[in-house]
C-alpha positions in Angstrom: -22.1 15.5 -10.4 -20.2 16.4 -7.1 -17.9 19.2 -7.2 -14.2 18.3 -6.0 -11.5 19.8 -4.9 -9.4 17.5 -6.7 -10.7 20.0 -9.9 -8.0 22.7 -10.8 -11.1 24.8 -11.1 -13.2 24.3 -8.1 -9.7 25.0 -6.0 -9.4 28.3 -8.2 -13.5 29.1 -7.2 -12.8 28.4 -3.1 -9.0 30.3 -3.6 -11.1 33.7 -5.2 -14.2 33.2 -2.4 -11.5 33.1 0.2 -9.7 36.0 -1.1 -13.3 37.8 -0.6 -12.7 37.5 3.5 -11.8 40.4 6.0 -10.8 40.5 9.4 -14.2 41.9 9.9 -16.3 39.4 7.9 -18.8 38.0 10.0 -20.8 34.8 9.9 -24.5 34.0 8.9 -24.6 31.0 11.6 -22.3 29.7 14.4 -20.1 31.2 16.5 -16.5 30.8 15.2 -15.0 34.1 13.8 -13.5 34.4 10.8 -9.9 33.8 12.2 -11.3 31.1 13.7 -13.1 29.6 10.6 -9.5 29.7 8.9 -7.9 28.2 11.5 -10.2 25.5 11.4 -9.9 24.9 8.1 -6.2 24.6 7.8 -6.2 22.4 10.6 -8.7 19.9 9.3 -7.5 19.8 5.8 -4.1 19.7 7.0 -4.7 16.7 8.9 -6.5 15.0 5.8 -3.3 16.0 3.3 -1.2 13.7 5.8 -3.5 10.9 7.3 -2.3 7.4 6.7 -3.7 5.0 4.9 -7.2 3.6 6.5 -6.7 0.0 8.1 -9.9 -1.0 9.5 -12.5 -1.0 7.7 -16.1 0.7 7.9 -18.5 -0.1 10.6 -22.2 -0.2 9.3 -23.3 3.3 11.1 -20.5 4.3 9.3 -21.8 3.4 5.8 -25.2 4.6 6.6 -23.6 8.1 7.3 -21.0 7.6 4.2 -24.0 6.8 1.9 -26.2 9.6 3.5 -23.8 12.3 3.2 -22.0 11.7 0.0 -25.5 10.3 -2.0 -28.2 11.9 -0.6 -27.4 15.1 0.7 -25.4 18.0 -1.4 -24.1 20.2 1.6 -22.8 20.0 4.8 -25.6 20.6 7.4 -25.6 24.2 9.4 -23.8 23.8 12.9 -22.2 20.2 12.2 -20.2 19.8 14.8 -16.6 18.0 14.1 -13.9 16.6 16.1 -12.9 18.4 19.3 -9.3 18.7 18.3 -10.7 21.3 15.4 -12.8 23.8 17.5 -10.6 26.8 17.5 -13.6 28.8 18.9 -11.4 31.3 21.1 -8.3 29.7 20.4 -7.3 32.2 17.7 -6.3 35.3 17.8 -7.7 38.0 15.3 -4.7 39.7 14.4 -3.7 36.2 13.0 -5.9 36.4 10.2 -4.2 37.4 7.1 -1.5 34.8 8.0 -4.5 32.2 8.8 -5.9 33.0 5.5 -2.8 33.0 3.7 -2.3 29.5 5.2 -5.9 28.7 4.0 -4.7 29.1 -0.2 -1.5 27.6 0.3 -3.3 24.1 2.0 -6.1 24.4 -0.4 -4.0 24.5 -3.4 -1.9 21.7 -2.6 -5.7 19.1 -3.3 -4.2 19.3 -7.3 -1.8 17.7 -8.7 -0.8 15.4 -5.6 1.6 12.6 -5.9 -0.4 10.4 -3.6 -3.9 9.2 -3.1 -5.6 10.3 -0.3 -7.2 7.2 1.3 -7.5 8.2 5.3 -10.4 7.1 7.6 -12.8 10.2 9.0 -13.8 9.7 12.4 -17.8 9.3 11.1 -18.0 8.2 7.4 -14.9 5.7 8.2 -12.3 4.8 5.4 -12.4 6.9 2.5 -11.3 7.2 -0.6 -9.2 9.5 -2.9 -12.3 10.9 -4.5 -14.9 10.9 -2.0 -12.1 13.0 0.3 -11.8 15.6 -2.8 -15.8 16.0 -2.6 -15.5 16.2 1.2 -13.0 18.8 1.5 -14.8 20.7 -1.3 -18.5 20.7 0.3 -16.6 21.8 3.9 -15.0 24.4 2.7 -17.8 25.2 0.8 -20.0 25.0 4.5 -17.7 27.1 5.5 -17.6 30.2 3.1 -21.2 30.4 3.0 -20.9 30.4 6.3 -18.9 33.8 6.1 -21.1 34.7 3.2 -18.5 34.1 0.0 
């Protein structure tokens, strides 16, 4: 089974990794620092908490990659590279980082107990829905502590 973030439990596993993180914590692979990681993060799932419903539907290289990442693989791939308006590489400052990573809990706690579904489009899987968003969300934040070792 796919872990979720829509699980009370896998938000309290990701809240206690991230708690783990220091301004000095450095990563295993890519270049974004720690700041920049949490920045990214906030950003991203941010934008997922308050996308609109998906109109369009899927285009077929979309279901390939929908069906690829969500059936067949069970991480996100090292250096996957997402949509420019995310990369905060040197965008952030480090002295930012305890409010970026207070930001971080706050953003990831709000995946339980929402009032709506989330049913956005992502720019490569296309329309999603509310449960295939809470395994997305989980396995990139996931990426993204192991990236910073937690």
């Amino acid at each position: 089974m796919n872990k979720t973030i829509l699980n009370p439990i896998a938000v309290e596993e990701v809240i206690e990794r991230a708690k783990r993180l220091n301004p000095q914590t450095t990563p295993h692979w890519g270049k974004m620092t720690v700041s920049e990681m949490l920045s990214h993060c906030n950003m991203a799932h941010q934008s997922i908490l308050k996308a609109p419903m998906a109109t369009a539907g899927p285009t077929l290289r979309q279901r390939v990659f929908k069906f690829w990442f969500f059936h067949l693989r069970k991480e996100f791939p090292k250096l996957a590279r997402g949509p420019k308006r995310f990369d905060m590489k040197g965008k952030v400052d480090e002295k930012v980082f305890e409010e970026e990573k207070s930001k971080f809990i706050h953003i990831v706690a709000k995946f339980t107990n929402r009032e709506t579904q989330m049913a956005g489009s992502h720019p490569v899987f296309g329309p999603l829905n509310h449960q295939y968003w809470g395994v997305f969300v989980w396995r990139h934040l996931d990426h993204h502590l192991r990236q910073f070792g937690v």
